[in-house]
Structure formats: C-alpha cells, structure tokens
C-alpha positions as CSV (number, residue, x, y, z in Angstrom):
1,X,-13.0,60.4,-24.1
2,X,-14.4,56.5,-24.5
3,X,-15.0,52.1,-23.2
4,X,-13.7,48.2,-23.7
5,X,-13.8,46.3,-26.3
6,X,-12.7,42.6,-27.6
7,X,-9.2,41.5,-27.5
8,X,-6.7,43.1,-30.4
9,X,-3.9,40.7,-31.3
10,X,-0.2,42.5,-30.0
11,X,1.4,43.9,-33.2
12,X,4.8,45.0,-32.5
13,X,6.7,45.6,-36.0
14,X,6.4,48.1,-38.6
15,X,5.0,45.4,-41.0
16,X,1.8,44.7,-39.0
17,X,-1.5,46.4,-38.0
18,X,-1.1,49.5,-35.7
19,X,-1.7,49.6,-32.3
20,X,-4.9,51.6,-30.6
21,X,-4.3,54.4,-28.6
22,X,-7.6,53.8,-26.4
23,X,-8.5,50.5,-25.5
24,X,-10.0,47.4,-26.9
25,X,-12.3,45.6,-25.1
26,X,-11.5,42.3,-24.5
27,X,-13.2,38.6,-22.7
28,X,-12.7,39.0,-18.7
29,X,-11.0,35.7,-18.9
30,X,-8.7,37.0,-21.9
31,X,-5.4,38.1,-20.1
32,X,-4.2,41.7,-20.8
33,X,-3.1,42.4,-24.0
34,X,0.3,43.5,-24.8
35,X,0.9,47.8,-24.1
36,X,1.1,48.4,-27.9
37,X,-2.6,46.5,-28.0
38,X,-3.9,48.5,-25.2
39,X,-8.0,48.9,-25.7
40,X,-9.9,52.1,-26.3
41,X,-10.9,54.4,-23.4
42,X,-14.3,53.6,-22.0
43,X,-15.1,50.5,-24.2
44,X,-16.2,47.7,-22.3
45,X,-16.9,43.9,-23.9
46,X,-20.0,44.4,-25.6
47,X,-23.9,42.9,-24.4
48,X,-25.0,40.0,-26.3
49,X,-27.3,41.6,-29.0
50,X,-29.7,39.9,-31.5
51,X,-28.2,38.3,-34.6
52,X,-29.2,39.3,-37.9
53,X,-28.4,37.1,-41.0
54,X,-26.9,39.7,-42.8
55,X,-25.5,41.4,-40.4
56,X,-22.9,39.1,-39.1
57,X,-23.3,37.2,-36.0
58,X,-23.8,39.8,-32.7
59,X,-25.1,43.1,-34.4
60,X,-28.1,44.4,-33.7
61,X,-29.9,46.5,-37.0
62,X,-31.3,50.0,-37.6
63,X,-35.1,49.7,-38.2
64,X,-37.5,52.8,-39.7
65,X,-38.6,53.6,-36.0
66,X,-35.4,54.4,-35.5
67,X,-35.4,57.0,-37.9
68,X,-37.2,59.3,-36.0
69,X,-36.0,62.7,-34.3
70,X,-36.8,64.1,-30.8
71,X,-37.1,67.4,-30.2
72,X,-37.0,69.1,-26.5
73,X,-36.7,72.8,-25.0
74,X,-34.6,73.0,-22.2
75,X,-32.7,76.3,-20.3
76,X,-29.4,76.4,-18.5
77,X,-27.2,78.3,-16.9
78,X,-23.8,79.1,-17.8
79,X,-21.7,82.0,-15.6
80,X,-24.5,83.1,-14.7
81,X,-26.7,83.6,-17.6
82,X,-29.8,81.6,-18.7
83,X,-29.4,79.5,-21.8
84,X,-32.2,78.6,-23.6
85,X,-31.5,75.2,-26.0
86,X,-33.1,73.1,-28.2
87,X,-31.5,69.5,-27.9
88,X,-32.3,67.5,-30.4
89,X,-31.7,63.1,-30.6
90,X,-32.1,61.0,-33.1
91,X,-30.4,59.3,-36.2
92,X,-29.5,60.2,-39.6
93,X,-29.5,58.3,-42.5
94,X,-25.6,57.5,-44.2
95,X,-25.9,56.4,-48.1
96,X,-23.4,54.7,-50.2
97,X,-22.7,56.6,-53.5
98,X,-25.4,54.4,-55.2
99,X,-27.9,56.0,-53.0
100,X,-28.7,53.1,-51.1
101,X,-29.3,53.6,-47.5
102,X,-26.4,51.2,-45.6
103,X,-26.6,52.7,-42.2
104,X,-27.9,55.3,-39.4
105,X,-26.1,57.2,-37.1
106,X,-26.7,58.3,-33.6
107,X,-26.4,62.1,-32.8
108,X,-27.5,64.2,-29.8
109,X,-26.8,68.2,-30.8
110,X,-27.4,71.1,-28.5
111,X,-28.3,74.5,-30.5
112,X,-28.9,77.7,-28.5
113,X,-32.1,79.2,-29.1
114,X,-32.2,83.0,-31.2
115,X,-28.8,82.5,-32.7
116,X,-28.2,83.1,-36.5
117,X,-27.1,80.0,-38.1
118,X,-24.8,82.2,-40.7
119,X,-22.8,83.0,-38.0
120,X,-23.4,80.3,-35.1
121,X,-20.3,78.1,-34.8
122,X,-21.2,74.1,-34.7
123,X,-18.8,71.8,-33.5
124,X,-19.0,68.0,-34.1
125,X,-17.8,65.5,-31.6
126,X,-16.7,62.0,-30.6
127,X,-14.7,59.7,-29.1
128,X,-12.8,56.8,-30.4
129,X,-11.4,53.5,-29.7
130,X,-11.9,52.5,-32.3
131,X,-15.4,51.2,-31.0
132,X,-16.1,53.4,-28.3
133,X,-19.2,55.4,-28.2
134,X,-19.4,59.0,-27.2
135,X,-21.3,59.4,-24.1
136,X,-18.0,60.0,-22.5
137,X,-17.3,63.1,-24.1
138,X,-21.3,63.9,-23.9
139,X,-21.9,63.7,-20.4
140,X,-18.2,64.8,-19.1
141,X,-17.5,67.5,-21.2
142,X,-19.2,70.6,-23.2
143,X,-23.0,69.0,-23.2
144,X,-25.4,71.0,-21.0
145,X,-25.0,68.8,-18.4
146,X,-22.8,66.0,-17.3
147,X,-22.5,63.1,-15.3
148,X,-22.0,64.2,-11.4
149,X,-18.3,63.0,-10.7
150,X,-16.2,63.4,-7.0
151,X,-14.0,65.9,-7.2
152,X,-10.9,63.7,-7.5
153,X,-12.0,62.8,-11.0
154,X,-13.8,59.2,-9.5
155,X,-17.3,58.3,-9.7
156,X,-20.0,59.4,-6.4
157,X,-21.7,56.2,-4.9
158,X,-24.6,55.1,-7.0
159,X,-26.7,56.0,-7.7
160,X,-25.6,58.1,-10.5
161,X,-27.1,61.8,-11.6
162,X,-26.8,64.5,-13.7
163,X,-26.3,68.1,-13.2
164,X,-25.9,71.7,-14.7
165,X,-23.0,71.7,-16.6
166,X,-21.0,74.8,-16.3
167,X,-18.3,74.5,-18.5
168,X,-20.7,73.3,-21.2
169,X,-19.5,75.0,-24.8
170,X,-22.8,76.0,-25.4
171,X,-22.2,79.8,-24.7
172,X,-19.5,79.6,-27.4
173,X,-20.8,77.1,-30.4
174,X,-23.2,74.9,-31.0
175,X,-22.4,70.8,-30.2
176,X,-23.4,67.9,-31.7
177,X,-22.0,64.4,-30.1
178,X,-22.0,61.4,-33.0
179,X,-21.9,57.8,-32.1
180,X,-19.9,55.6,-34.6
181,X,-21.5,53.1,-36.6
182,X,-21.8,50.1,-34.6
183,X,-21.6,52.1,-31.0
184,X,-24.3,54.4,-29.2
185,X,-27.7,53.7,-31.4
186,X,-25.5,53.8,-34.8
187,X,-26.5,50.6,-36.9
188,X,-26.3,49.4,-40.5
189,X,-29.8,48.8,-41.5
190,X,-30.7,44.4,-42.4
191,X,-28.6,43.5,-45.7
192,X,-26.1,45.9,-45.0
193,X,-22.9,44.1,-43.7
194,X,-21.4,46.2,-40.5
195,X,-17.2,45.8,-41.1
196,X,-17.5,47.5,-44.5
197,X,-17.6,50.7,-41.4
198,X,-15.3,48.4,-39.3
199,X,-12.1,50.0,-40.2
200,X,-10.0,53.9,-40.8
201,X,-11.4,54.0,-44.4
202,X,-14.9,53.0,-44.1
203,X,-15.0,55.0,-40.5
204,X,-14.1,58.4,-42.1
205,X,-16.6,57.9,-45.2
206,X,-19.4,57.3,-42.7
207,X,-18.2,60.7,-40.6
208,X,-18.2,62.7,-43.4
209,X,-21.6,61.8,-45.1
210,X,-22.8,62.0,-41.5
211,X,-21.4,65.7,-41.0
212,X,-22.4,66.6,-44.9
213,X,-26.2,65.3,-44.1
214,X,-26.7,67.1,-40.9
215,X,-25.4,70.6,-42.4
216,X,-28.2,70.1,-45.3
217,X,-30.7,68.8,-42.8
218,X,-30.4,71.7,-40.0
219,X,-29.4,74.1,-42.8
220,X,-25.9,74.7,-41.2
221,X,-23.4,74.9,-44.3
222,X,-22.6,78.6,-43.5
223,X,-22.0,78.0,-40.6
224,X,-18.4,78.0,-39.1
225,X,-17.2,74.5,-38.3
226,X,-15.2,72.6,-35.9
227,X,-14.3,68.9,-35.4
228,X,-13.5,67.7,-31.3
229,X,-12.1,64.5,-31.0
230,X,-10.5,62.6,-28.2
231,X,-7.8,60.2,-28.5
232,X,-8.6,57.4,-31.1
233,X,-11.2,60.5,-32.4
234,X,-7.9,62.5,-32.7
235,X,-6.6,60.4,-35.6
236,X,-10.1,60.2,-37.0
237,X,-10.5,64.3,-37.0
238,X,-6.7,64.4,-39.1
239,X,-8.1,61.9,-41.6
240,X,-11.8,63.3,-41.1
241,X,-10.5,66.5,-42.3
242,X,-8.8,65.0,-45.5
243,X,-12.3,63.4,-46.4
244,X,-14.6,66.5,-45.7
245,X,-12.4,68.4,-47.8
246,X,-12.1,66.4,-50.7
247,X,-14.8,63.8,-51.1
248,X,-17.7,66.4,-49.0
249,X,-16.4,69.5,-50.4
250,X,-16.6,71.0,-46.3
251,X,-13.8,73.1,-45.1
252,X,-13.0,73.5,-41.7
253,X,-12.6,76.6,-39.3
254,X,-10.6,74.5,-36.5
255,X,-9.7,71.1,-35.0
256,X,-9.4,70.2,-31.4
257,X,-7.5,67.2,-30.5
258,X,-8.1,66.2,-26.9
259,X,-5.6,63.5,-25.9
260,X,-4.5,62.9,-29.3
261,X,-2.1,61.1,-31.7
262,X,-1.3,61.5,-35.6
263,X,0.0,58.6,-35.7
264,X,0.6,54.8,-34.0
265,X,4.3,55.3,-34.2
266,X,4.8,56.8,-30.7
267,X,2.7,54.2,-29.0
268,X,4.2,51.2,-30.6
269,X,7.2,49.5,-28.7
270,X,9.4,47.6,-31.4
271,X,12.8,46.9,-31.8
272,X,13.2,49.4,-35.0
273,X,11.0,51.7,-33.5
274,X,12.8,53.5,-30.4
275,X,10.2,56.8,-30.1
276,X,7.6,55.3,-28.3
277,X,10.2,54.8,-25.3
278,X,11.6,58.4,-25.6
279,X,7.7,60.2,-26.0
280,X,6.9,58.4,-22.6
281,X,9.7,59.7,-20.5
282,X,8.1,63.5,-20.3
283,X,4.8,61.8,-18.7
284,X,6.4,58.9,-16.4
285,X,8.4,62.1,-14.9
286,X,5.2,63.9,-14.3
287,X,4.0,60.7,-12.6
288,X,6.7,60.3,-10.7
289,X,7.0,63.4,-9.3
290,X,3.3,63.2,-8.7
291,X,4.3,60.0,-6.7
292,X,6.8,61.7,-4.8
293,X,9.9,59.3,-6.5
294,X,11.9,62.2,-7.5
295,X,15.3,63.4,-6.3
296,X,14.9,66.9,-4.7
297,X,16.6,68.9,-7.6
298,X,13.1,67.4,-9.7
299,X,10.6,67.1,-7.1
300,X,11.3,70.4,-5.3
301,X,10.3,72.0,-8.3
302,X,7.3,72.4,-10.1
303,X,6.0,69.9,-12.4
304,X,6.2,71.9,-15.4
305,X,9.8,72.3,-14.3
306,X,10.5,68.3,-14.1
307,X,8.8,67.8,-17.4
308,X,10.6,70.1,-19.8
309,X,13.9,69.1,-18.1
310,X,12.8,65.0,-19.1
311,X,11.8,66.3,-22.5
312,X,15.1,68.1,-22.8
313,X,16.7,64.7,-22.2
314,X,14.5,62.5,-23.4
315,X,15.1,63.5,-27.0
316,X,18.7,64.5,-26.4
317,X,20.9,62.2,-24.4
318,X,18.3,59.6,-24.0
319,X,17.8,59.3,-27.6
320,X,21.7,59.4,-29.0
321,X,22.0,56.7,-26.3
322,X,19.1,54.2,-27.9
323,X,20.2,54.9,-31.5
324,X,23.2,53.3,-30.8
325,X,21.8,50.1,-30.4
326,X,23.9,47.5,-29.1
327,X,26.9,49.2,-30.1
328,X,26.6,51.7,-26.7
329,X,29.0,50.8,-24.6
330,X,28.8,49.2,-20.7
331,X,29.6,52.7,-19.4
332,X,27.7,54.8,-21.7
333,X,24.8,52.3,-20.6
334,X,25.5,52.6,-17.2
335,X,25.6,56.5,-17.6
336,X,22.2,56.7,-19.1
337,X,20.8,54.6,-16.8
338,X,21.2,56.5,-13.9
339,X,20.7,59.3,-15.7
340,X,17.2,57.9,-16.7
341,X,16.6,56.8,-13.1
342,X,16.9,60.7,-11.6
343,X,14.0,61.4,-14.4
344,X,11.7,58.4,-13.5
345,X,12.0,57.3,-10.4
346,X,12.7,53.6,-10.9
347,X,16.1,52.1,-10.0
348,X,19.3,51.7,-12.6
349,X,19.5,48.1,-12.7
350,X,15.6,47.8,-13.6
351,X,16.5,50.1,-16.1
352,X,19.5,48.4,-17.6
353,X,17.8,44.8,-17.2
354,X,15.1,46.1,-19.6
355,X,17.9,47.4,-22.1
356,X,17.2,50.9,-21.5
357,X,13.7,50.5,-22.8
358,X,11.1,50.9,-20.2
359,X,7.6,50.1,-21.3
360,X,4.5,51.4,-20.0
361,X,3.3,48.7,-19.0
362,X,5.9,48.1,-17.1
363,X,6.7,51.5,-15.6
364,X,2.7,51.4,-14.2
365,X,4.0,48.1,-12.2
366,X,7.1,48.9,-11.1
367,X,7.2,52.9,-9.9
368,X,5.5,51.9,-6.5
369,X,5.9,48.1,-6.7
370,X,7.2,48.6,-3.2
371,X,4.1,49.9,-2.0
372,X,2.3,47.5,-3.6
373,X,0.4,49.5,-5.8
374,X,0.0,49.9,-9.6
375,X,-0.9,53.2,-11.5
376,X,-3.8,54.0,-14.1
377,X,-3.3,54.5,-17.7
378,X,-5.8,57.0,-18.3
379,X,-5.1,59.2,-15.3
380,X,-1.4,57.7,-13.7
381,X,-2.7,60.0,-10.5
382,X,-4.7,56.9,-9.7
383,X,-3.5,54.2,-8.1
384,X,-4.3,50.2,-7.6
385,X,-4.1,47.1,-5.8
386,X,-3.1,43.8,-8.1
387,X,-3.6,40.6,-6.7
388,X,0.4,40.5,-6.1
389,X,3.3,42.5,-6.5
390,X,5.8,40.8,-8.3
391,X,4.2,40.3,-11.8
392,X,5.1,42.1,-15.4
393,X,1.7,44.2,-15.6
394,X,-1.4,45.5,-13.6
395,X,-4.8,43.5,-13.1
396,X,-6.9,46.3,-14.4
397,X,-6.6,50.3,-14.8
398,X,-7.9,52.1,-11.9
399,X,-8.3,55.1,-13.4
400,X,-10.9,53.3,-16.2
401,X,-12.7,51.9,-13.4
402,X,-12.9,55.0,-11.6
403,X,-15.5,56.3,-14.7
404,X,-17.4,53.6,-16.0
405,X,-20.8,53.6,-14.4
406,X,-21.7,57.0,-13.7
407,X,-21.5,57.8,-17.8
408,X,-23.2,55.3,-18.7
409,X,-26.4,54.6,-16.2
410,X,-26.7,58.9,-16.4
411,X,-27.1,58.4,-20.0
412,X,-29.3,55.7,-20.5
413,X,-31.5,57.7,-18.3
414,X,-31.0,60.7,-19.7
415,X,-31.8,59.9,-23.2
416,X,-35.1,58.1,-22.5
417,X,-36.2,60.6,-20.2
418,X,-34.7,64.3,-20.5
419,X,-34.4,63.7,-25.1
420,X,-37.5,61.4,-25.3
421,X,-35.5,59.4,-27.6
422,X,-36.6,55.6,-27.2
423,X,-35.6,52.6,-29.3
424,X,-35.4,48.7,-29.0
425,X,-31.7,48.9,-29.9
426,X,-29.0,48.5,-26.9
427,X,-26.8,51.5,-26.5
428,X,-23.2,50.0,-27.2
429,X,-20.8,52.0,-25.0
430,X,-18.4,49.7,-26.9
431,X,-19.4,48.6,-30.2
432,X,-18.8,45.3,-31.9
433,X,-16.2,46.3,-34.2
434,X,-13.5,43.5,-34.4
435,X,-11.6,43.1,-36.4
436,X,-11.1,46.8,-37.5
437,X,-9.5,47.2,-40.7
438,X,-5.9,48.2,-40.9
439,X,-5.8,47.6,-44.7
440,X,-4.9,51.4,-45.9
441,X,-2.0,51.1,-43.7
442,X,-0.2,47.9,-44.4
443,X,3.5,47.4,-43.8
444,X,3.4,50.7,-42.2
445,X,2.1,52.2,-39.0
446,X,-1.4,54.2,-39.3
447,X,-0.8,57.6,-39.4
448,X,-3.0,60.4,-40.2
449,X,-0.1,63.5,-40.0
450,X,0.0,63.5,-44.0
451,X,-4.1,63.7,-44.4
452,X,-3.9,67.3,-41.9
453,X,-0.8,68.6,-43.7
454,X,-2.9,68.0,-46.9
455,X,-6.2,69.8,-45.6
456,X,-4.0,72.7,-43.7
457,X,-2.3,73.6,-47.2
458,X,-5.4,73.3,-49.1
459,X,-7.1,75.7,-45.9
460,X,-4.7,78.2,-45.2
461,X,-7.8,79.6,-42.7
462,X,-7.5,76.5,-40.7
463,X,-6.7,76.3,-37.0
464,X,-5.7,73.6,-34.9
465,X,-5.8,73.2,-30.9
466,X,-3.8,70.5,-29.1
467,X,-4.7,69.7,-25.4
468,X,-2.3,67.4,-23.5
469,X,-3.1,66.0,-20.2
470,X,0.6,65.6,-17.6
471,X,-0.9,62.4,-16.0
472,X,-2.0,60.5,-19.6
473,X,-0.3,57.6,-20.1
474,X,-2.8,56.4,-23.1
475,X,-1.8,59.2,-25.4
476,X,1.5,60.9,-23.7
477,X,1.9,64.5,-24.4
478,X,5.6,64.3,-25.7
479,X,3.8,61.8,-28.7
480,X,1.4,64.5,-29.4
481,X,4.7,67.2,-29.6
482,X,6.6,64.8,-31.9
483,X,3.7,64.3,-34.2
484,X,2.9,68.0,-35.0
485,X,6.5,68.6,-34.9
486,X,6.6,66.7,-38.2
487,X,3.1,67.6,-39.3
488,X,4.9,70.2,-41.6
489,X,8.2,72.0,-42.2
490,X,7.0,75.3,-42.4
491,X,5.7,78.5,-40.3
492,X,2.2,78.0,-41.8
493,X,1.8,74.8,-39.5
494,X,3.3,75.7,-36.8
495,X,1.6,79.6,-36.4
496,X,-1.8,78.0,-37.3
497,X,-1.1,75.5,-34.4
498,X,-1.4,75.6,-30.6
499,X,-1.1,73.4,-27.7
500,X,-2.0,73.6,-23.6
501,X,-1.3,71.4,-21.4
502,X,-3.5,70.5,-18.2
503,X,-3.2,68.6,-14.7
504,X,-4.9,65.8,-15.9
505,X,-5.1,62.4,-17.3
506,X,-6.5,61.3,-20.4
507,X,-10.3,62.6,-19.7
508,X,-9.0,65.9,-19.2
509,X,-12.5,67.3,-17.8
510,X,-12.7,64.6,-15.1
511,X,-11.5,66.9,-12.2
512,X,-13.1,70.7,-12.0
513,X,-10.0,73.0,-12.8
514,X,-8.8,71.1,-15.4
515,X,-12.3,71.3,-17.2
516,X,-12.4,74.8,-16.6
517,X,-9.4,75.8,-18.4
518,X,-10.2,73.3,-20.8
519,X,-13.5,74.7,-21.8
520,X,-11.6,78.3,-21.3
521,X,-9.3,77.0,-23.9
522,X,-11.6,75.9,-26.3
523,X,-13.8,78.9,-26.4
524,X,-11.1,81.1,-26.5
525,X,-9.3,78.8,-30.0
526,X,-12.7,79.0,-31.4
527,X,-13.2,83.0,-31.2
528,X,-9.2,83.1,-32.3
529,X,-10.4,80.9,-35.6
530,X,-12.8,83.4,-36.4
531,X,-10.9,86.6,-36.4
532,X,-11.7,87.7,-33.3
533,X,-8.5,87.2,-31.5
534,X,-4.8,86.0,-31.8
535,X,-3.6,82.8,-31.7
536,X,-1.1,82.1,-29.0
537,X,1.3,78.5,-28.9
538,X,2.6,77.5,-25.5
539,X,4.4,74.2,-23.8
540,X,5.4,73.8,-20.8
C-alpha cells in the first residue's frame, strides 16, 4: 500500500497501454478517469518542485548531501519482548552498466541488533502505483512503529502520531522499505534524465541494482531473502524476480504479494476481454453482503459462504453466459440476470441495461444509490456522499481519503526527527512519473505471470504468499486466483504457492485483526520458506 498521481489516458483494448491497478494521480479539476485508468493507492498530484534543465520540467535532483546515511539505536517491544534495532535512512547510489552514477534511491531498513547476518532473513519492500512512494507500507505495516489509525481502519483527528508497532516483522526478518526513483527522496542526480526509470523496464533495473548494492553494502548476500510488494509492487516483485535472477544473479527465498495482480488483464473492461467482469463478482458479493443487499439464503450466511458460492458462479454460469456474446438469447439473458442480481445486490434490469457487464465503477454507484451513498475502492466497507445521486461514478474514494494525512505528516516527522535523516528534497508521496512507459508490453496487456513462472522453474526453493483482502475492489481477490491459476500447469507452482484471505480492503493492515493475522501470516510463510515448517494453501 500507496498515493495520487496525474491523469492516465483510459485504455480499454488489448492493443493499448495497460491499465494501473492503484491509482494515478490526476489535476483536481481533471474529472475521474475511466475504471480501467484508476490511479495508484495513496498517490496524490505531486507539489511543484524545482526544475532542473536536464531533468525535465518538475523534478527535483539528487545532490552529494544526499548521499549520506543515518544511523540510530532504538528498542521496541514486540509480544512482549524488548527489541533492540538499528534503523538506518539514507540513499544508495544506482549505476548504469557504464558505471555512471544515474540515480539514488531512498531506503529506511530496520535490522535487529545481535542477529547473524548468515542466517537473518531481510525482506525488501514497496508500494506501487506506479508512482507511489512507500510510507504507506512503512508506517502501516511491519516498520517498528506505524501511523496511529482508529480502529475502523480511518485516520484519528490531527494531529497525527506514531506508536509501538506490534505486528512489526521485526521479530521474524529484517525490513528495508525502498522508495522508487522519482518518489520518497529517490532522484536521478543533474544530467540524468528521470523517464528512462519512468516505465516497467527501467523500474525493475533500478530495483534490482538497488537490492544487489545494499546486499554488498550491509554485507547481506547470505542472507535469506524476501521481496513484499503491494498492489502495483505486486507486478513489480513477479518481474523483480525475473531481473534479480538473471541480470543480478540474486535468488529468492519467498515473495509476498499483498493486494496483488500478475497481470492488467483482470482489471481491464473491454469488449474482447470479458474476465475483468467475472473476477469482480466474488468481491461485489462480499460488499454486498457487507451492505446488507443480499437475499437471506447469501446474507444469512457467512461471508466466506456468499463468496465461494459467487466464485462458483462467476466462472461457471456467469462466464458461459458472457462468452456467448450477442448470440445469448432474451431468456438466457434474462436468466442470468437475475441470477447475477441474488449475487450482487443490484436490480435485473440495471443489470441487463449494462449488457450483463457491471463495471466497478459503476457497481460503487449504484449498490446503495438509494441511500445516497457511494462505496470506496480501496476498502468497499467505506462509504460516501457525492454531490448527487443519479450520476455514472463517485466524486472521490472514501476509503483513500480515510488514510491520507496521518501517513504522511507521521512520516515527515518521523524521518527528520526519530532517523535524523534531513534533506532539501521534498518527499514525493506521489512521484512525477507520467507518462510511464508501457513499451515492453505493446499490443498486449502488461503481465508479469510469465517472468515468476520463469524465476520459480529456475528456483525450485522458491515460495510464494498471496494475501487477498474481501472488501478490495482495486485489486479483487478472484483476479489474484485467476492469475496464479495460470501462473503454471504444474504441482510445482501450485504446492510452492499459498493464499489467505482477510476482512479487509486493499490496505489489509488498516484495521487491528486483519493486521494481526496478516503479520501472523507472513511470519509463519517466511519460517515455512526456510525449512522450518510446512506450507499450507487455503481459499475461502
């Protein structure tokens, strides 16, 4: 997790740029983009910065102070037990293969204090956007401490502060949180032209020298090794993988994918593309019944219940009826309609007047339309009020809204005061980065599932964790299960692969039980990687 960034132009068909899974920040006069141009979790339109000749007009540069590293002694407490940590901030240099320094990134990493680095697990983290930097991750998730958050997943009255985190991953593995080039503190250094890391390609090179130059800085390469992404950073670990493996020579113990996607296929509403209306049905049930729009054979039940019975006929029924095109038939249409009406709570005719084919967008209008209220895309729990209640889509995301400030004033604080890391530079919680380059994927959707199936046959050792939030409607959890359904046809993907599922939304560690078993999770996938215990796959 994430926030806003400038406005992506709608691409619908399989011939132009994917869509992003998190959102893209955009001018507040813009109007909303399109669902399949939805911007990246936690990016918001990025602060005038100082212009640079070569540079490009808006980015700011990396100087030599900013080279420098801060390191500070701190102690937690985790179940219990007192944690002593070094934290240590700063930036690392990335260099093109001719040596030339182009760029440094932003890291904060948390090591505990007497471990052996031989056997001390590191995990390297981020969020995604693309364009978002990663203080969401860092002060919601597995950092030391966090951002202080209600209970109900929104942000307290400001203003804002931090406390003990304890379902921090220190007790388990070492974490280091990485800002992309262009977000956080990351900048290209003057001369160095910024959108040559402004795309998938460029992105992943700058990751992997990143992860290869901190393991021969902090002497970490035999250490065991993990990448945690969330959302857009989901795509980025498949193809991160790839790149460590072949261009760093770095294998990998395990990935997590927090919110995650393979590929832009399941998000991306098209007329030749029919899956990204069946892998929303599972999650606009589980909002629904959340809602309380269910009939009582669905909403009597539990939610696990309702959702596997919508996945049973999302990609049964559901989908025989859509690849039939306009061949189906006035009753068959009728038939499904209803039929899709008992699993998401919005009426047969709405559903037949949009061909069957209920976007997002539109479902986050329309469930309680006669309530007047709209529902978040990052957590569809959360509700809003547009400015009326007849229109196509929502004024804004409620559930984005609910998160924004407390991140990012705990931060800025944070770093300056608790890291003693200070610089001129202003910390981006959505970088600069449009356009972003599509140009490895033309005339086809981006999709990373081919990269992972390459590093997991390569790395028959390596692991991979899938956590799926119920209430996410940014990265729905039935698009996660029909991407590693076709990562690989084989038992050596599916036994090296795992998922759990949560009472969330897209931030899964927003709300405290969620975290927990999130953090549970986690600890427990990254003692199964090394031996020490055996994997388990679930859904529900």
């Amino acid at each position: 997790m994430l926030k806003r960034l400038a406005l992506a132009t709608a691409l619908f068909a399989l011939c132009l740029a994917p869509v992003h899974a998190q959102r893209q920040a955009r001018p507040a006069e813009a109007p909303p983009p399109p669902e399949t141009a939805q911007s990246a979790p936690h990016q918001e339109a990025a602060a005038a910065v100082s212009h640079d000749d070569h540079a490009g007009p808006g980015y700011e540069v990396a100087t030599d102070a900013d080279a420098k590293i801060s390191q500070t002694s701190h102690t937690m407490t985790l179940d219990g037990h007192e944690i002593k940590y070094t934290a240590t901030a700063g930036t690392l240099p990335i260099r093109l293969p001719d040596g030339k320094l182009a760029a440094r990134m932003f890291f904060v990493a948390y090591t505990k204090d007497g471990e052996n680095p031989k056997t001390r697990p590191v995990s390297f983290l981020y969020n995604g956007g693309p364009g978002s930097a990663t203080v969401f991750l860092h002060m919601g998730s597995f950092s030391p401490v966090r951002a202080e958050m209600k209970g109900d997943g929104y942000q307290p009255a400001p203003p804002y502060r931090l406390v003990n985190n304890e379902d921090s991953l220190l007790d388990t593995t070492d974490v280091v949180f990485i800002d992309a080039i262009s977000t956080g503190y990351s900048r290209t250094v003057k001369g160095v032209d910024p959108k040559q890391f402004h795309g998938a390609d460029g992105d992943l090179q700058a990751f992997g020298i990143f992860i290869r130059t901190y393991l021969d800085q902090y002497n970490r390469w035999p250490s065991p090794k993990f990448l945690i992404g969330e959302s857009y950073g989901t795509i980025r670990s498949a193809g991160l993988s790839k790149e460590l493996q072949d261009r760093q020579d770095i294998e990998l113990n395990g990935i997590v994918f927090i919110s995650s996607l393979l590929t832009y296929q399941t998000l991306s509403n098209a007329p030749d593309n029919d899956i990204a209306y069946l892998d929303f049905v599972p999650t606009y049930t589980a909002t629904a019944w959340f809602h309380k729009k269910l009939p009582p054979d669905l909403q009597n039940g539990t939610l696990q219940s309702a959702v596997q019975q919508s996945r049973a006929f999302a990609f049964g029924d559901y989908a025989q009826a859509l690849a039939k095109g306009n061949t189906i038939t006035a009753a068959e249409e009728q038939a499904v309609a209803q039929k899709l009406s008992h699993f998401i709570g919005i009426s047969p005719q709405y559903i037949e007047d949009a061909n069957l084919r209920v976007s997002a967008t539109r479902f986050r209008k329309e469930l309680l339309r006669d309530q007047r209220l709209t529902v978040g895309r990052y957590d569809s729990r959360m509700t809003g009020i547009d400015s009326d209640a007849a229109g196509e889509r929502q004024d804004f995301d409620p559930a984005d809204a609910a998160v924004n400030g407390a991140f990012t004033a705990a931060f800025a604080n944070y770093v300056k005061n608790d890291l003693k890391w200070t610089t001129d530079l202003h910390y981006a919680t959505s970088g600069n980065v449009r356009p972003w380059s599509w140009d490895e994927f033309q005339n086809r959707y981006m999709d990373e599932t081919d990269a992972l199936r390459e590093t997991m046959e390569k790395n028959p050792y390596l692991k991979v964790m899938v956590a799926c939030g119920y209430y996410d409607m940014a990265t729905p959890l039935a698009g996660a299960e029909f991407n590693f359904d076709h990562l690989g046809y084989g038992k050596t993907f599916t036994d090296r692969t795992q998922f759990q599922y949560y009472e969330s939304g897209h931030m899964i560690y927003l709300r405290p039980g969620p975290h927990k078993k999130l953090k549970t999770d986690i600890s427990h996938f990254i003692d199964s990687s090394l031996g020490s215990v055996g994997t388990t796959s679930t859904q529900n």
